[in-house]
C-alpha positions in Angstrom: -4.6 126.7 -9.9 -7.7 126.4 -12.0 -5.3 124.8 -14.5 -4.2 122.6 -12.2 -7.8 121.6 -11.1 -8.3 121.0 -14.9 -5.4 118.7 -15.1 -6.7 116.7 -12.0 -10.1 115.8 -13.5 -11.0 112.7 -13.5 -7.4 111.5 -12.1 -8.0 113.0 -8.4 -7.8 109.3 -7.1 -4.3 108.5 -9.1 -2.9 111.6 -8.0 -4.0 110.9 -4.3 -2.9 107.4 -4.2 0.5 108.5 -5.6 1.1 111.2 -3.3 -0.4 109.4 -0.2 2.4 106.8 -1.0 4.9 110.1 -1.1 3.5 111.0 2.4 4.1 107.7 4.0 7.5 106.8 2.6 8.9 109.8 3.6 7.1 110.1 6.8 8.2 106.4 7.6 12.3 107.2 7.0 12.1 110.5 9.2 10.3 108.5 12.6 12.8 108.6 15.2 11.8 105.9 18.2 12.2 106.9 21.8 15.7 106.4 23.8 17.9 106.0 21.0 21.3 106.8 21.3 22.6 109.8 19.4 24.2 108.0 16.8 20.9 105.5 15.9 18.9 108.6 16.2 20.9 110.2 13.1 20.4 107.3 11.5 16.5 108.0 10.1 18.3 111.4 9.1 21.3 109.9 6.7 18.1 107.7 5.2 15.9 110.5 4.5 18.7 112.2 2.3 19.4 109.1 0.4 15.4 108.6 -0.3 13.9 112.5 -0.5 15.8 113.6 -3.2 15.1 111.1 -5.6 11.3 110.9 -4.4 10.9 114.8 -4.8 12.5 113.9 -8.5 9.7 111.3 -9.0 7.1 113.6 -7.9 8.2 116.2 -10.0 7.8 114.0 -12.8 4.5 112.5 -11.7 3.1 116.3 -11.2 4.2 117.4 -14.8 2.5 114.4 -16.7 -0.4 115.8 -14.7 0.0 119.1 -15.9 1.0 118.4 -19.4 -1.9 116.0 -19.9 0.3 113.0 -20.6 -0.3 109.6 -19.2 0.7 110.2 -15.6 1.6 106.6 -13.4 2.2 105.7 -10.2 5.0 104.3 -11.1 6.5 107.8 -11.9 6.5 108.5 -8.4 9.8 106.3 -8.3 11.5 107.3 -11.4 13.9 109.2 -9.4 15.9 106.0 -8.0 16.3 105.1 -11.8 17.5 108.1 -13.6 19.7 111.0 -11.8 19.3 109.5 -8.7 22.6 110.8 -7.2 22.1 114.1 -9.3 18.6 114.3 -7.0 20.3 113.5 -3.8 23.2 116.8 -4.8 20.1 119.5 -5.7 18.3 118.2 -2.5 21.5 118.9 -0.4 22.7 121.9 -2.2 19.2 123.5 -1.7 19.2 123.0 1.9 22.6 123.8 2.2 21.9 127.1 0.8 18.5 127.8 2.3 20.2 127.1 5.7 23.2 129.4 4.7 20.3 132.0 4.2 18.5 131.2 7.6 21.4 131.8 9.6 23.4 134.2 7.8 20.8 136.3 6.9 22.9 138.1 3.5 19.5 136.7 1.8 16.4 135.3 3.8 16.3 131.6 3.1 12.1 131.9 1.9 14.0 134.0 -0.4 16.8 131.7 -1.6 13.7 128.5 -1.7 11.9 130.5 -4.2 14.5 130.8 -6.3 15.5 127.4 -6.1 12.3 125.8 -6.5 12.2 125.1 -10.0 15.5 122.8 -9.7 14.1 119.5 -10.0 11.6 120.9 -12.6 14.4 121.5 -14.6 16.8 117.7 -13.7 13.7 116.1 -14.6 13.1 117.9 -18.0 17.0 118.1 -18.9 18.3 115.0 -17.1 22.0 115.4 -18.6 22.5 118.7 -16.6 24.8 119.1 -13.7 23.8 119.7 -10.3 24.7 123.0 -9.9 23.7 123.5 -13.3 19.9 122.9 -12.3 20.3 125.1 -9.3 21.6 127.9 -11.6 19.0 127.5 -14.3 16.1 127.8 -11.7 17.9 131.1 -10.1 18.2 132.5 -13.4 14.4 131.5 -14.6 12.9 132.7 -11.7 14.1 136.0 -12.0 10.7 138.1 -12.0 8.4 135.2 -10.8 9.5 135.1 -7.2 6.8 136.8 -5.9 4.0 135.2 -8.2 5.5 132.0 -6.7 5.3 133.0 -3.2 1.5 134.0 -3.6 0.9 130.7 -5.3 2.7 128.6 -2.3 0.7 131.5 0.2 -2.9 131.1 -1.5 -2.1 127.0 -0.2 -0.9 127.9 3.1 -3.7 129.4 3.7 -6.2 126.7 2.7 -3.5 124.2 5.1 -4.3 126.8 8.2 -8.0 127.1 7.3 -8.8 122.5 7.3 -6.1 122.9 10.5 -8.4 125.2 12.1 -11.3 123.3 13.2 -8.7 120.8 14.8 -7.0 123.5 16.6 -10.3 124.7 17.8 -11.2 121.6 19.2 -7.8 120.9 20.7 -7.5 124.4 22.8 -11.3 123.6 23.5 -10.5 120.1 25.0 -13.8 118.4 23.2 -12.6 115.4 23.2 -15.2 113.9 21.2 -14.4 115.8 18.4 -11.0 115.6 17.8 -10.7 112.5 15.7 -13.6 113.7 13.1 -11.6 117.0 13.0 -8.6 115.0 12.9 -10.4 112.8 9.7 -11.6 115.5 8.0 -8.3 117.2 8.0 -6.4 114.2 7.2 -9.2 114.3 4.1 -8.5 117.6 3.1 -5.0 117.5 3.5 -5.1 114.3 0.6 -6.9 116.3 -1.9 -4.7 119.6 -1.5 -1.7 118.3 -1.7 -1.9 116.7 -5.5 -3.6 120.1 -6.4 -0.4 122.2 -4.7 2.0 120.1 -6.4 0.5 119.9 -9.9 0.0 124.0 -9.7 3.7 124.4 -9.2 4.0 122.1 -12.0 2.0 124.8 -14.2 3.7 127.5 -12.3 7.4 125.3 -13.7 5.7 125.6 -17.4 4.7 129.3 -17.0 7.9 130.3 -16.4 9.9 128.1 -18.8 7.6 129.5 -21.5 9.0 132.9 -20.6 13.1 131.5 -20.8 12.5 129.4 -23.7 16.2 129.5 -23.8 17.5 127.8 -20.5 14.7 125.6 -19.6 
């Protein structure tokens, strides 16, 4: 994390820009309007999986340029929908697949099976001739030993989420009305500037760990 915060310096408005635009485009294909029918109300659904793959793939490479101190661009944010785009769309459906499987079947928790998943698009991005199960495989393997430094890294952020939250749940079980658009703002604020700094310390996290399997990343 204070790596991260090192990479960010003087690039904290680039890196909020670029993932404000993440925020919205995804948050804009998953709206469902009221009385749909069933079958235009799947419709946001079958978009989302044609756009969040490849846009998790451009984030991914935006974060590491951050982390690697090259010359990061907002145009990065989009390079998934120009190489692997359909190899993105495969690891984001394979991953939930299998987190799902784990959800419901319970052989291994599905935090569990995310863990060791998460370095997958890490690894498209950096070897971008890989198959899609190949990536998946490669981020199992690689995150054998790290899981847990991985889960307190994504923990320390969930806490800092719950703790800018806070003052807006206050507020709301309070019913001060006055309040809850400045609580609202601030977290909206917060919220801005910790999610660059989450996503370029899993990119350090992603270089930790591939310095430890020089051999498969």
């Amino acid at each position: 994390m204070r790596q991260a915060a090192d990479a960010l310096s003087n690039r904290w408005g680039l890196a909020i820009g670029t993932f404000l635009t993440f925020t919205v485009i995804v948050g804009a294909t998953s709206v469902v309007p009221e009385r749909m029918t069933l079958l235009y109300a799947t419709l946001p659904l079958v978009w989302l999986i044609f756009i969040y793959g490849p846009m998790i793939l451009g984030m991914s490479t935006f974060s590491l340029a951050v982390a690697r101190n090259d010359e990061p661009k907002f145009c990065m944010l989009f390079a998934g929908f120009k190489q692997n785009y359909w190899k993105s769309i495969g690891v984001f459906l394979l991953m939930l697949c299998f987190v799902l499987l784990g959800m419901l079947l319970l052989i291994i928790p599905g935090f569990i099976v995310a863990f060791m998943l998460g370095l997958s698009f890490y690894i498209l991005r950096d070897n971008p001739q890989i198959g899609v199960v190949d990536a998946l495989k490669r981020s199992r393997k690689m995150m054998n030993g790290f899981k847990m430094k991985y889960f307190l890294l994504v923990l320390n952020f969930f806490v800092v989420y719950l703790l800018c939250l806070l003052p807006f749940i206050l507020i709301t079980m309070l019913d001060i009305i006055g309040l809850l658009i400045p609580s609202l703002l601030l977290f909206a604020v917060f919220f801005f500037f910790i999610l660059p700094f989450m996503q370029v310390s899993l990119a350090k996290f992603y270089e930790d760990v591939k310095a430890h399997n020089t051999d498969m990343a």
